[in-house]
Structure formats: C-alpha cells, structure tokens
C-alpha positions in Angstrom: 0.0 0.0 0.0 2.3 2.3 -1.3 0.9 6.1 -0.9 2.8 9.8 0.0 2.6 9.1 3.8 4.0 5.7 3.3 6.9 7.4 0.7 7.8 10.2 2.9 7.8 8.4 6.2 9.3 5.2 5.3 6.8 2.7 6.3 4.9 0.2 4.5 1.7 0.7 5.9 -0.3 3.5 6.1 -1.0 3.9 9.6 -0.4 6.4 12.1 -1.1 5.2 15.6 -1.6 8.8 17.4 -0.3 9.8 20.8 -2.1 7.9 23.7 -1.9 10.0 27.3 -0.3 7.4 30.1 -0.6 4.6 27.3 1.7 5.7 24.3 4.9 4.4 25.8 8.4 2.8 24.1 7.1 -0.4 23.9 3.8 0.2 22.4 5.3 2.6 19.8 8.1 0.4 19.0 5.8 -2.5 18.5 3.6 -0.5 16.5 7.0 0.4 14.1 8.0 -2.8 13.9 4.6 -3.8 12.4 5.3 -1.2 10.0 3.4 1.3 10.6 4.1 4.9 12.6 3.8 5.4 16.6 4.1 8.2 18.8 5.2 8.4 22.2 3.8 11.0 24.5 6.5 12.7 26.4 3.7 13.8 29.4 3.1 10.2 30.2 7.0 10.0 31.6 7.5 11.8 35.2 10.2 13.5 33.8 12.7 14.5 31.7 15.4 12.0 32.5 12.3 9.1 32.2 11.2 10.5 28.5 14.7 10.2 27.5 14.8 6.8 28.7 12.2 6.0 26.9 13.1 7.2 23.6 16.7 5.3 23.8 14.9 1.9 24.7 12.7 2.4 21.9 15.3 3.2 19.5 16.9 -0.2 20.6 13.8 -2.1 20.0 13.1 -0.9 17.4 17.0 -1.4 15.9 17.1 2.2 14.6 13.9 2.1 12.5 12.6 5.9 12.6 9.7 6.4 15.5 7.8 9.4 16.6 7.1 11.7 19.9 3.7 13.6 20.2 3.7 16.7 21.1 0.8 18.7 23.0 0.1 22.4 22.0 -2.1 23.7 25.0 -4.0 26.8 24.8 -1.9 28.3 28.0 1.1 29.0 27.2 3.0 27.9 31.0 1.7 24.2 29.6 3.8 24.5 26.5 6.9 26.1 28.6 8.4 22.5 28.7 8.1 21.9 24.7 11.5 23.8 23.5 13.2 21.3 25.6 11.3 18.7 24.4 12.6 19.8 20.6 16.3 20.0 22.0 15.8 16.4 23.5 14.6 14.8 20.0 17.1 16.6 18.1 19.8 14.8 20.9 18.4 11.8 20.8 17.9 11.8 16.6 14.0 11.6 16.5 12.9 13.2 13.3 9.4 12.3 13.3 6.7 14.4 15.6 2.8 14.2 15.7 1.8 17.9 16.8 -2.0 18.4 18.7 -4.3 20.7 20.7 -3.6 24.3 19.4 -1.6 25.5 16.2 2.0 24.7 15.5 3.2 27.6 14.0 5.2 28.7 16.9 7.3 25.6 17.2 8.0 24.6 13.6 10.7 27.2 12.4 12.6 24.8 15.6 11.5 21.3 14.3 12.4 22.0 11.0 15.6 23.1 11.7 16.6 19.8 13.4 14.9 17.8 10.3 11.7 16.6 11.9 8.8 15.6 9.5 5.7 17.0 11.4 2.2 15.8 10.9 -0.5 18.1 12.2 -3.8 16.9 14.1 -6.5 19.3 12.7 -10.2 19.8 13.8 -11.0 21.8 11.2 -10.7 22.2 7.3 -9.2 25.8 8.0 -7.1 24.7 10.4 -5.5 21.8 8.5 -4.7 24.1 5.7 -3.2 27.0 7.9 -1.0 24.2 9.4 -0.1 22.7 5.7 0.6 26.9 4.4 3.0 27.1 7.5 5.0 23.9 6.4 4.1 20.5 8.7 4.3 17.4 6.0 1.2 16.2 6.6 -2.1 16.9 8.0 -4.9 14.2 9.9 -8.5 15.7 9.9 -9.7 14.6 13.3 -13.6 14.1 13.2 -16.2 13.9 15.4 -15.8 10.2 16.3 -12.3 10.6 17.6 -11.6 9.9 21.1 -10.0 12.8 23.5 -10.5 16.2 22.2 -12.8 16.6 18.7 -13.5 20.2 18.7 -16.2 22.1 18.0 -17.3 21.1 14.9 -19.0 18.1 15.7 -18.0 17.4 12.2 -17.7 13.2 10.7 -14.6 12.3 9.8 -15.1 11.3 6.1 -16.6 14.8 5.9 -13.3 16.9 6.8 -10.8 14.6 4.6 -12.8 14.9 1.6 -13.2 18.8 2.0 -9.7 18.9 2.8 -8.4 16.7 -0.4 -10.2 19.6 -2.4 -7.4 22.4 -0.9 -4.4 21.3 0.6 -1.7 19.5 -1.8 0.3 17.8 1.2 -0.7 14.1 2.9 -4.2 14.1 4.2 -5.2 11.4 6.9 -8.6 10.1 8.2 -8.8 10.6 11.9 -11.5 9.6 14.6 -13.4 6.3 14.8 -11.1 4.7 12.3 -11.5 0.9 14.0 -11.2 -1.3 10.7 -10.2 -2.3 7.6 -13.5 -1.7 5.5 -12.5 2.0 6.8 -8.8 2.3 5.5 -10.3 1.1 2.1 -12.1 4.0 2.3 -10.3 6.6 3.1 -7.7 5.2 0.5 -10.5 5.2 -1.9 -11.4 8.6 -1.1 -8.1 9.5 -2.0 -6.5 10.0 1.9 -2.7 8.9 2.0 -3.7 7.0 5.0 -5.7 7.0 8.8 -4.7 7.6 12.1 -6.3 5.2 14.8 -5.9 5.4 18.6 -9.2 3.1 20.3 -8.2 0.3 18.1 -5.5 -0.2 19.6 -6.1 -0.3 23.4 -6.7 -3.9 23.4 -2.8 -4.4 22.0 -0.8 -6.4 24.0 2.1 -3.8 24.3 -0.6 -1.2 26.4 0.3 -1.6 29.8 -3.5 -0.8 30.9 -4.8 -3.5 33.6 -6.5 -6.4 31.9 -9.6 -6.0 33.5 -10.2 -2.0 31.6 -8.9 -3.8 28.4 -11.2 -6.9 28.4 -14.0 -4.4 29.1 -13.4 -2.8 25.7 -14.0 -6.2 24.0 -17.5 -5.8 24.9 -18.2 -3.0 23.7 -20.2 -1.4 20.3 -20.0 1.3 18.6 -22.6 2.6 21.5 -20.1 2.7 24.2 -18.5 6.5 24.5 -20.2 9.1 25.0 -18.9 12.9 25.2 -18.5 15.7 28.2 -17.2 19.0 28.7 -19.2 20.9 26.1 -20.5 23.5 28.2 -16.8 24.5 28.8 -16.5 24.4 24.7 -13.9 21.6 25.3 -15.9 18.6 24.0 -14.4 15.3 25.4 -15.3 11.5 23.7 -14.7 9.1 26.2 -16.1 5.6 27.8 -19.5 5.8 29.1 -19.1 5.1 32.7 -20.1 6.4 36.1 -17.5 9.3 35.9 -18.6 10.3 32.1 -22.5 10.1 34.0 -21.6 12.4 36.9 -19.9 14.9 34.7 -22.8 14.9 32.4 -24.9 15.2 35.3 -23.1 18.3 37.0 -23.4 20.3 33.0 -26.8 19.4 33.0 -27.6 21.4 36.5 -25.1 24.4 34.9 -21.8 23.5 36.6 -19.2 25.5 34.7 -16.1 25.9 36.9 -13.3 23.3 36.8 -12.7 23.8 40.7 -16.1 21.6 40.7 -15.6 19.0 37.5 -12.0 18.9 37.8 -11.7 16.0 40.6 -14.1 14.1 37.8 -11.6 15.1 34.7 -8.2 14.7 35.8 -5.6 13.0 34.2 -4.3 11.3 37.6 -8.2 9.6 37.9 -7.3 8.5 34.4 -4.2 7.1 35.0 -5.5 5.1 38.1 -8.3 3.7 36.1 -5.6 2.1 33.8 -3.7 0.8 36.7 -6.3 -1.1 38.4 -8.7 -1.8 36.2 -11.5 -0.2 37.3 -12.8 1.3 33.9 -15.9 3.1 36.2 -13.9 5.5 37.2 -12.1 8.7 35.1 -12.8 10.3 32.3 -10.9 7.7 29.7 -10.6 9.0 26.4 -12.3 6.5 23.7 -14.3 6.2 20.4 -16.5 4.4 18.5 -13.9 2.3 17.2 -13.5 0.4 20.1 -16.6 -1.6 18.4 -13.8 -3.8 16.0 -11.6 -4.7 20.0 -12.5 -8.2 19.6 -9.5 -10.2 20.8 -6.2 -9.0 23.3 -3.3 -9.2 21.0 0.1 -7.7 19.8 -0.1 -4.4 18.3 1.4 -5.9 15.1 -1.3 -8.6 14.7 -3.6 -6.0 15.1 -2.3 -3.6 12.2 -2.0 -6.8 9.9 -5.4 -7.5 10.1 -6.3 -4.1 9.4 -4.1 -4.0 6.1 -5.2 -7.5 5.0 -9.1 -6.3 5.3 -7.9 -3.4 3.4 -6.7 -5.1 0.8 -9.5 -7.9 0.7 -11.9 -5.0 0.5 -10.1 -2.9 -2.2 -10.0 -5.8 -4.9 -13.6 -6.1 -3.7 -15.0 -2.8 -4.5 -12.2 -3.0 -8.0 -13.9 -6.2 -9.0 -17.7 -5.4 -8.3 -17.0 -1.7 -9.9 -14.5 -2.5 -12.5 -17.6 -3.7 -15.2 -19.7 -0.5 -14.7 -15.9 1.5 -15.6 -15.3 -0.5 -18.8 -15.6 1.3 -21.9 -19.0 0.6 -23.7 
C-alpha cells in the first residue's frame, strides 16, 4: 500500500497510531513500528525528563534504529507548553525526526522542528485549520472528526466529511482521523483519495498497552454505542467511555456546573491514570471512540495492524472487482 505518507515516512503501511496520554509508551510505539506502521510516544506520560529520554533510547533499541515518533501537546496556555522547547532539543539529541503535533496551532514551534529535520504531521479539527497548518510547512495533515476519542473540537463534524473537504485544498498528505477501528475504513479513506488513517481506540486492546487487563477486556464488549462525550458547556468537547464518571460529569453540565474547581476531581488526568492501573474502567474520564466496536480479541499491536491491512486489501479488490464492469468502456 504504497501512498505519499507511506513514501515520505518510510513505512509500509499507512497507519499512524496517534499519541495515547499514560498509554503511548516505548514499547507500544516500538511494537507498532516494527509492524510497519508509525507510533508516537507522549513525552507527558513519563514523570520526567530523565524518564522520557529513557524511553526514547529503549525504543530506538527495539526498534534497531527504525525511525519512530514523539507527540507533542500544543495547549492553549502558554505555561503548559513552557516544557516543549526542551522537548525539541531532547529529540534533536536523541535523533528523532518524526513528531505528531496536537491541541492548538503549531506555528510557533515549527521554524525549531524544521531546523533539526523533523517531518511534522498536524492533528487538525478543522478544514481551516488543517490548511493554515499545511501553508506554514508540517508534512502532513490528519482531519480529526467527530468520532475521535480525546478532544474533537467544535465542529462536531464526521470524519469522512473533513478529509474529503480537505483533499479539495491542501496539496500535502491528508489522513482520516476519529473512529477509524477497521479495515472496511482504511479502504475507504484510500479510496477517497486519503494517503492513510490515524487510529488510537483500536488499539487499546494491543498487548504492548500496559492498561490493567480488566479495563482492556471491558473494551471487547463494547459497540460502537459505548463512548459518550463531556465537557461541552466548557466548549472543550471530550469523547470518552460511558461510565459512572462520564454520567456524573454529564450530570453536574446538566444542572449548569461550569467551573473546573467543581468538575475537575471528575476530569483529571491522575483519575485517568489510576483507572488504567487497576482496572476499574468506572472511574475517570478515559478518552475513547467508536472504534473500540472492532476490539474483539487481546493481542500484539502488530497482529492488530496486519489484520487491518489484510481487510484493506481484501476489501479494495472487492469494491475494483464489483465496480470495474460498470468503468469498462461501452
């Protein structure tokens, strides 16, 4: 599946697997590059710097050099991006050259990745966005719908519905975002004319994700019915697992609870990250999508992403023989 993404990047599928908060760690992101594909580690799920750096060299031995990638978080307030210069001097020390930027625009921090070689692929929300981010010189753009899990704007805009608008105005790689759980999907968005998906849900069930057992066998009984979204009174929509915690934040919007002094005990990232540890998937706010409907088995991330490609494929030379007669000249 040869495409731009897959030419630029240097891997054979075309597949990013997008920054997971407390989950995107070496060994997930090197088994996801092994497969093949692209992974991201997220420097904010490491304590600190010396742990992040740690991280990066044990992935680069796993991974025996292959290029991987760091994510890299572009808050709205400016003291939460005070650590992402040094971030930028620790991948240019430790020769990363591939970044997945999210959140806010990353205009301010490209003029330094570029200068250290990195190819930078933008998250986008938005058309508009997207194409700002394309004009200022990332190498490729995902449009992040709707569906996605985390943070999926405002828009409230499908997926499908942003790539195709975007393949009519940008010229770099364009990527399918949010709710992207099977192969039937990357046909699609091949078909469509996207250089490729980003996926996340999907691949909580991978063996390589340290989360407790327990949170990931939940997942496997899941449909495309089991996240739900918070936080839009705040106009920071979050898709995430419908549990008790998703409930009681609902709960507290719908009686006109605005302040974070009152939801943030609900929201924070340390509930998160204790949910993961022990299993108890009641409790936190944990970022999911409808994708989590194809987690139907625990395995390694690379069995995962072969199965993807091989529906892929199965369902291209599907659609190419059952369309193919209708295309022949008359």
């Amino acid at each position: 599946m040869k495409t731009r993404l897959t030419e630029r990047f240097g891997i054979e599928k075309p597949i990013l697997c997008g920054g997971l908060m407390w989950l995107a760690t070496a060994e997930y992101v090197a088994a996801v590059v092994n497969a093949g594909a692209m992974g991201y580690i997220t420097p904010r799920s490491y304590p600190d710097e010396a742990a992040f750096v740690d991280a990066l060299r044990r992935c680069r031995a796993m991974t025996g050099g292959r290029p991987f990638g760091v994510n890299l978080y572009i808050s709205a307030r400016p003291e939460e991006n005070a650590r992402m210069r040094r971030w930028i001097e620790i991948l240019a020390g430790e020769d990363v050259r591939h970044v997945e930027t999210a959140g806010y625009s990353p205009v301010a921090f490209l003029p330094a990745l570029k200068a250290v070689g990195c190819q930078v692929v933008h998250k986008a929300t938005s058309v508009r966005h997207a194409a700002s981010a394309a004009k200022a010189g990332v190498d490729a753009v995902v449009l992040i719908g709707a569906e996605c899990g985390g943070h999926p704007g405002q828009g409230d805009i499908p997926a499908m519905v942003l790539a195709a608008r975007a393949l009519e105005q940008i010229d770099v790689p364009v990527l399918v975002g949010g709710g992207i759980g099977s192969g039937r999907q990357l046909a699609a968005a091949l078909a469509l004319g996207a250089d490729g998906v980003l996926i996340g849900s999907r691949m909580l069930v991978a063996d390589e994700i340290w989360a407790h057992d327990a949170y990931k066998t939940h997942l496997l009984s899941l449909d495309e019915t089991g996240s739900t979204t918070v936080l839009h009174a705040l106009k920071n929509t979050y898709r995430c697992l419908a549990n008790d915690t998703a409930a009681a934040v609902a709960a507290l919007e719908a009686e006109g609870v605005r302040d974070y002094e009152t939801l943030g005990p609900l929201i924070g990232g340390m509930m998160q990250r204790q949910a993961y540890e022990t299993g108890d998937w009641s409790q936190g706010v944990l970022s999911l999508g409808p994708a989590a409907a194809w987690c139907d088995r625990l395995e390694p991330a690379g069995a995962i992403l072969d199965r993807l490609t091989a529906e892929a494929e199965t369902a291209l030379r599907s659609a190419r023989d059952r369309i193919a007669p209708a295309l022949a000249p008359a």
